[in-house]
N, C-alpha and C positions, 0 to 999 in steps of 0.2 A: 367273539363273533356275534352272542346275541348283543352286544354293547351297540356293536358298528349298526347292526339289523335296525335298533330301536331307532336309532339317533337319523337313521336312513329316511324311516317312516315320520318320524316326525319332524322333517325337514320338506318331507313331500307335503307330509299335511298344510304346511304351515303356506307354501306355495301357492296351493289351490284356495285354501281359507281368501288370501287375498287376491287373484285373479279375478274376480267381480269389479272389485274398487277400482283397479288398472284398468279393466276395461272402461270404465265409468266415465275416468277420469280424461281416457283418450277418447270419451265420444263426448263429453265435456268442452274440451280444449279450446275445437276450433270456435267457441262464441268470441270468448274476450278477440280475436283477432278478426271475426265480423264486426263487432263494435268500432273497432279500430279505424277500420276498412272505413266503416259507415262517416266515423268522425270526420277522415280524412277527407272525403270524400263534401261533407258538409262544410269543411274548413275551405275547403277548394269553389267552392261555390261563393262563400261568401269573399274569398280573394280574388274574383275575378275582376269589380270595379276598381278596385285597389291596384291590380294589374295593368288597365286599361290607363288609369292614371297615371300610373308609374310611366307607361310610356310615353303618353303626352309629352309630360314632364323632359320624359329624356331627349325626345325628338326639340322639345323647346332650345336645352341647352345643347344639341347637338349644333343648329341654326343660332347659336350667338358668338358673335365672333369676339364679345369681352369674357368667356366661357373658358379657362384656361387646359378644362380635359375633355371640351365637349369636340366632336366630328369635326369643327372647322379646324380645328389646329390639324388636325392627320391630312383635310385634304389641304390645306395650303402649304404641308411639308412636303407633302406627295407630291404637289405642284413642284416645288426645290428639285424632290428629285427627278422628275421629269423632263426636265430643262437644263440640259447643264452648261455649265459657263467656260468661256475659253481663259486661258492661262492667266496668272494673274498682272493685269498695267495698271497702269495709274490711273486708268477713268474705271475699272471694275473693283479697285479691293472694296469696297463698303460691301457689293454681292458677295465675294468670297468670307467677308467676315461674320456675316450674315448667315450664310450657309453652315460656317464653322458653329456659330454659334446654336443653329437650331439644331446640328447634330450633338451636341453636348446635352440636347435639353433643353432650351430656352426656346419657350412657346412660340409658333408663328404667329400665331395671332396676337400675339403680345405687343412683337416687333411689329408688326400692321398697323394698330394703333397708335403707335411710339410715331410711327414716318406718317401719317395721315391727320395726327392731331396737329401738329403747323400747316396743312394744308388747309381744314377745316376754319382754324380762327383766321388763314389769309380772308377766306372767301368770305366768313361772317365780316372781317375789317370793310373788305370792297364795296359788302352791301350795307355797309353803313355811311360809309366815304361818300359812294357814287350814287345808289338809291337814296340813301336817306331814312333808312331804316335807324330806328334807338335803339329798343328794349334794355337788355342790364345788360352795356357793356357788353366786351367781346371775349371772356374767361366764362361767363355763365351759360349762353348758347352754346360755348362749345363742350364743356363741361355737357351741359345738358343733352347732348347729340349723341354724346356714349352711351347717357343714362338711359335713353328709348334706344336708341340700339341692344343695348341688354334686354328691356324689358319688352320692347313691342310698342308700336305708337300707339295702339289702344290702351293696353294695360297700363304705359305710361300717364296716359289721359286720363284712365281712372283713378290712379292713384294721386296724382296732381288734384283732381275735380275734390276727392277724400278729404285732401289736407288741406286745400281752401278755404274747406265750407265748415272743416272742425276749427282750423284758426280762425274764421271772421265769427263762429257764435263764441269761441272763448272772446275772442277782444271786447267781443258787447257785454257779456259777462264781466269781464276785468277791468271796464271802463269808469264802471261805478264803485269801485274800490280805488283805495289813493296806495297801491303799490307802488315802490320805486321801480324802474327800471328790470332789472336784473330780473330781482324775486319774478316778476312778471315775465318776463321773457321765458324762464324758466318753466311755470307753470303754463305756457302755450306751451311749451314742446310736449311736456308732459299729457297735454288732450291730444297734441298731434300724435304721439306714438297711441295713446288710448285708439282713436281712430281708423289708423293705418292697421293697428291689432284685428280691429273689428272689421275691419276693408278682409284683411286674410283670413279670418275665423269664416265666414260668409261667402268666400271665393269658391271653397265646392260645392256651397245650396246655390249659388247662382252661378256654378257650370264654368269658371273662370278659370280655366285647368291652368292654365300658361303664368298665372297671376300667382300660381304658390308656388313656384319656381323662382321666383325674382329673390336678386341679392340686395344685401342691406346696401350696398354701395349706392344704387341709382336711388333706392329709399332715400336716401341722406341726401342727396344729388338735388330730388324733388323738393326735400323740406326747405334745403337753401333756398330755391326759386321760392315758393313759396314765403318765406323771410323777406325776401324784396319786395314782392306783390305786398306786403303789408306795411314795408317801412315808406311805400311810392304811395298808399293810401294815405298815407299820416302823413305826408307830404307836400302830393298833390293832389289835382283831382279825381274821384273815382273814375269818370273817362278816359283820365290820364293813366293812373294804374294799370285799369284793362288792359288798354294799347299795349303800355310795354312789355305786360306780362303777354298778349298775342302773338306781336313782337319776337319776343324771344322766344316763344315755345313754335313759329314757324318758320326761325331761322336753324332752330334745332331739328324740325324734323327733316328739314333739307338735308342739314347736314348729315340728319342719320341712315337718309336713303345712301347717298354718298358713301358712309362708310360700310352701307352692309352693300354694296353693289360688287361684285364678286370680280369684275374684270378691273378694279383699280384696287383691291388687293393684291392680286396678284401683278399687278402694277406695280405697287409697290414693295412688292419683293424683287421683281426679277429686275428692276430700276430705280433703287434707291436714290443715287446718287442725280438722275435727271429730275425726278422727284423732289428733292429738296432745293435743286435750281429753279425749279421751276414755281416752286413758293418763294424763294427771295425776289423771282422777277416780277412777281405779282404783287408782292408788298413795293417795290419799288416803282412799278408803274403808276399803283393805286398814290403811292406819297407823292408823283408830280401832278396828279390832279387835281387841279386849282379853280373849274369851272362851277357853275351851279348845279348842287345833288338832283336827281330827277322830282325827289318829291317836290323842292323849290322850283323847283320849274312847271309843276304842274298848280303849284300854290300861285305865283307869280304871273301863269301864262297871260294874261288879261295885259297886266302892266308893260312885260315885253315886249308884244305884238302892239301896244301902241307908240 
């Protein structure tokens, strides 16, 4: 009995002895989770810009329609579903395969560019045929017409303005060296990407939110162009050059209003098949035309009229 008594009292003591420390350490406690608070709290502040960016950014590729997850694919399938098509004949299966196909998964906007890119190089063809326009050929304009379409016809202009001005001071640099070919060629691309690096390193001190969004595709898109503007230099005249690099960069940007024009997408979804007629009749109209280009005729008009 005195055992139990002792072991009683010195279980109490031991108790009380530390009740201070526990108190202590629960009025202690709640700092570190002020700190916390506080950090969080600082971390959030400074992620606000970063926030605001992020959205840009996302609204950017939401509005591109070579953006494979961005908003225009959902409204142009939403569009699909919207509209539905009557049974299947023989002037609608390309829309039912279509349809099949973007329910599986296969991007709408993908298919949009797929049925609008023969569209595109008809009309660049017509305005060569009929106006009289050059630039490079009717694969680089059109090619080109995607690449601002992705990026924005400003962004795309700066980035093009970027890669000109870094390849014509490499070539003046590498003029006075006796490289062959290659090695050279080589070593411009290597200022060009230096360049282009430094075009996007400098895109948020100069507020170019939409510009750190852009994919390597049109990148590459632009250096080709840029490739021809240099080999048209070495060629022909710098007068000459300009032109056709203007040339094609305002056959392109036609074209790229075109493709981001929201009622001939959906044009060419809900009409494929009148859509792709309707490019062989333009290629074929454009091939019987045998008369003088307009610009010949404005070069000529003197000689005509007399």
């Amino acid at each position: 009995m005195l055992t139990r008594l002792f072991l009683f009292l010195a279980l109490s003591f031991t108790l009380v002895a530390h009740s201070p420390q526990l108190t202590q350490a629960q009025t202690e406690s709640p700092a570190p989770v002020a700190t916390e608070s506080a950090t969080s709290t600082e971390s959030a502040t400074l992620a606000t810009p970063s926030a605001e960016v992020t959205q840009k950014i996302q609204e950017k590729k939401d509005s591109d329609i070579t953006e494979s997850g961005g908003k225009q694919k959902s409204i142009l399938a939403q569009y699909l579903e919207e509209n539905p098509i009557e049974p299947l004949t023989w002037n609608n299966f390309l829309q039912h395969a279509i349809r099949q196909a973007v329910g599986e998964g296969v991007p709408a906007n993908v298919i949009v560019l797929v049925l609008l890119f023969p569209l595109i190089a008809a009309l660049i063809a017509s305005s060569r045929h009929i106006i009289g326009f050059r630039g490079f050929g009717i694969y680089i304009p059109a090619v080109l017409a995607v690449a601002l379409a992705s990026t924005g016809i400003l962004e795309g202009l700066i980035i093009f303005l970027s890669i000109i001005v870094t390849a014509l001071l490499t070539k003046r640099v590498l003029k006075k060296t006796k490289m062959s070919y290659l090695p050279r060629t080589g070593l411009l691309i290597w200022t060009v990407s230096l360049g282009i690096l430094a075009l996007l390193m400098f895109a948020p001190v100069l507020n170019l939110v939409t510009l750190m969004s852009v994919n390597i595709f049109p990148i590459l898109i632009l250096v080709l162009l840029s490739e021809n503007f240099l080999d048209a230099l070495s060629r022909t005249k710098p007068a000459d050059a300009v032109a056709l690099t203007l040339e094609s960069l305002s056959l392109a940007i036609v074209s790229s209003f075109i493709l981001g024009f929201e009622q001939v997408q959906k044009f060419a979804l809900t009409e494929p098949e009148l859509l792709l007629i309707l490019t062989v009749v333009i290629n074929i109209v454009v091939a019987k035309f045998a008369g003088l280009r307009l610009s010949e005729f404005l070069r000529f008009r003197s000689i005509i009229e007399e």
